[in-house]
C-alpha positions as CSV (number, residue, x, y, z in Angstrom):
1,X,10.2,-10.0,14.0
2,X,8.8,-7.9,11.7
3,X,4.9,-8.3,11.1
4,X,2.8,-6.5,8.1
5,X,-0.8,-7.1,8.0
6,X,-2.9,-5.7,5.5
7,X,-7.0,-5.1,5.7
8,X,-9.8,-3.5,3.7
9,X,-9.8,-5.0,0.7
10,X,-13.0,-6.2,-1.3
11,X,-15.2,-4.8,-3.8
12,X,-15.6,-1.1,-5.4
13,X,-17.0,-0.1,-7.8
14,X,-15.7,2.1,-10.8
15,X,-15.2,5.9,-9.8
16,X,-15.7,4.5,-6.1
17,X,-13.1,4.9,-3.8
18,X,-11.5,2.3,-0.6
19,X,-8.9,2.2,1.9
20,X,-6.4,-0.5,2.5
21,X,-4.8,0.1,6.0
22,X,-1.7,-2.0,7.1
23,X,-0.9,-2.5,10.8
24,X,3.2,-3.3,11.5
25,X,4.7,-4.9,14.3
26,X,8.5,-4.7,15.3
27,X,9.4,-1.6,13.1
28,X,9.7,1.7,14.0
29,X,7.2,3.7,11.2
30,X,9.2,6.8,11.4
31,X,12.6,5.9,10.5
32,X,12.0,3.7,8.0
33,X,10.2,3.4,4.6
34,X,7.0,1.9,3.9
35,X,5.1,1.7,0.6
36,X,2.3,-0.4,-1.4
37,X,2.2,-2.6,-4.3
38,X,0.3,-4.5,-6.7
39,X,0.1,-7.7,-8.8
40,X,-3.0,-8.2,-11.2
41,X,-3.4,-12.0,-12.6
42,X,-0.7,-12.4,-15.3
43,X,1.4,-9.2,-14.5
44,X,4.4,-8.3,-12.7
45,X,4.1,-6.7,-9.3
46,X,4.2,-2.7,-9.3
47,X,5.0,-0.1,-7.3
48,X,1.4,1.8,-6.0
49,X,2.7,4.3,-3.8
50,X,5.8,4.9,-1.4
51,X,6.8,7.4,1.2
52,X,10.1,7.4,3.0
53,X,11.2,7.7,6.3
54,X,11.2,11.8,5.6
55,X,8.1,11.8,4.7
56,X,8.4,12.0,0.6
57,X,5.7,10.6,-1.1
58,X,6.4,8.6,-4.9
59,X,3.2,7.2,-6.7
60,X,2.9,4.9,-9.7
61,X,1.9,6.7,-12.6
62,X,-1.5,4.9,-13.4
63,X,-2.5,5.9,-9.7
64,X,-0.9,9.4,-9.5
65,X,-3.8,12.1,-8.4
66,X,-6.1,9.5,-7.3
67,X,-4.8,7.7,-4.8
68,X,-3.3,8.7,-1.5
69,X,-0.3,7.1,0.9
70,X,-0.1,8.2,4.6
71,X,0.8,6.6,7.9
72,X,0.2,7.1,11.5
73,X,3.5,6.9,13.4
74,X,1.9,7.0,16.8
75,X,-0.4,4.0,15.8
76,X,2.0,2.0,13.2
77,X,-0.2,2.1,10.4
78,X,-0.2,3.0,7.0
79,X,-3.0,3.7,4.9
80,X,-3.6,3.8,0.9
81,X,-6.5,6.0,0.2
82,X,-7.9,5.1,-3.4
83,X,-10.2,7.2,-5.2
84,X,-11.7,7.1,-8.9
85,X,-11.2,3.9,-8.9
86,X,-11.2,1.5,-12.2
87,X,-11.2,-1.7,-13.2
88,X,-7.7,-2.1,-13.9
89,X,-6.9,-1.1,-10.2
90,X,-8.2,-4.7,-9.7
91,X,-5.2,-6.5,-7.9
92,X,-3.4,-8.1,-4.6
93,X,-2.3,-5.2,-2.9
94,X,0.7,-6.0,-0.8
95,X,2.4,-4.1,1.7
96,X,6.0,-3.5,2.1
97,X,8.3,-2.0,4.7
98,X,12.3,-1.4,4.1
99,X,14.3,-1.2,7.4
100,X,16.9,1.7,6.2
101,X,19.5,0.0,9.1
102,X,19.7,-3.3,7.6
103,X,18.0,-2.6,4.1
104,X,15.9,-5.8,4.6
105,X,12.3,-5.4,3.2
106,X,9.5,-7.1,4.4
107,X,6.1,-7.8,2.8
108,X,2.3,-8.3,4.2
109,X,0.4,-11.3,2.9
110,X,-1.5,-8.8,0.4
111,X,-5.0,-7.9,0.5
112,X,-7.4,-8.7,-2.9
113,X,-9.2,-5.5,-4.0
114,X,-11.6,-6.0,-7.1
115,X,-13.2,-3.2,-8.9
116,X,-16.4,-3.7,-11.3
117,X,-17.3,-1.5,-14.1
């Protein structure tokens, strides 16, 4: 069973930055994809950052050059490094995971990440 939690969420500030970390249980990080996304009140839920099982990295384009997607394959976790932040990063972060072998994706419960001006 496939498990995504998310965790380090909360408060920033404007031109702050944070960093959301998502622990996964019965998935193997390196051969499949894994990625963030967002919902803000009232809006659809959009694509933050992805990186595939090769290692490419996409990024939304209202978070392209300030925020950052890795992952530790040796500790299951993926992190989203988010710098400059602004007020309109204000969200539910939500992680995702697509198993490439049955193209099943998976999300975490989302994480609530605020940013004041």
């Amino acid at each position: 069973q496939v498990q995504l939690v998310e965790s380090g969420g909360g408060l920033g500030q404007a031109g702050g930055s944070l960093r959301l970390s998502c622990a996964a249980s019965g998935i193997i990080f390196s051969t499949n994809a894994m990625g963030w996304y967002r919902q803000a009140p009232g809006k659809q839920r959009e694509l933050v950052a992805y990186i595939s099982s090769a290692g490419v990295r996409t990024y939304g384009e209202s978070v392209k050059d300030r925020f950052t997607i890795s992952k530790d394959n040796a500790k299951n976790t993926m992190y989203l490094q988010m710098g400059s932040l602004k007020p309109e990063d204000t969200a539910v972060y939500y992680c995702t995971a697509l198993v490439i072998a049955t193209m099943r994706q998976y999300w975490g419960q989302g994480t609530q990440v605020t940013v004041s001006s």
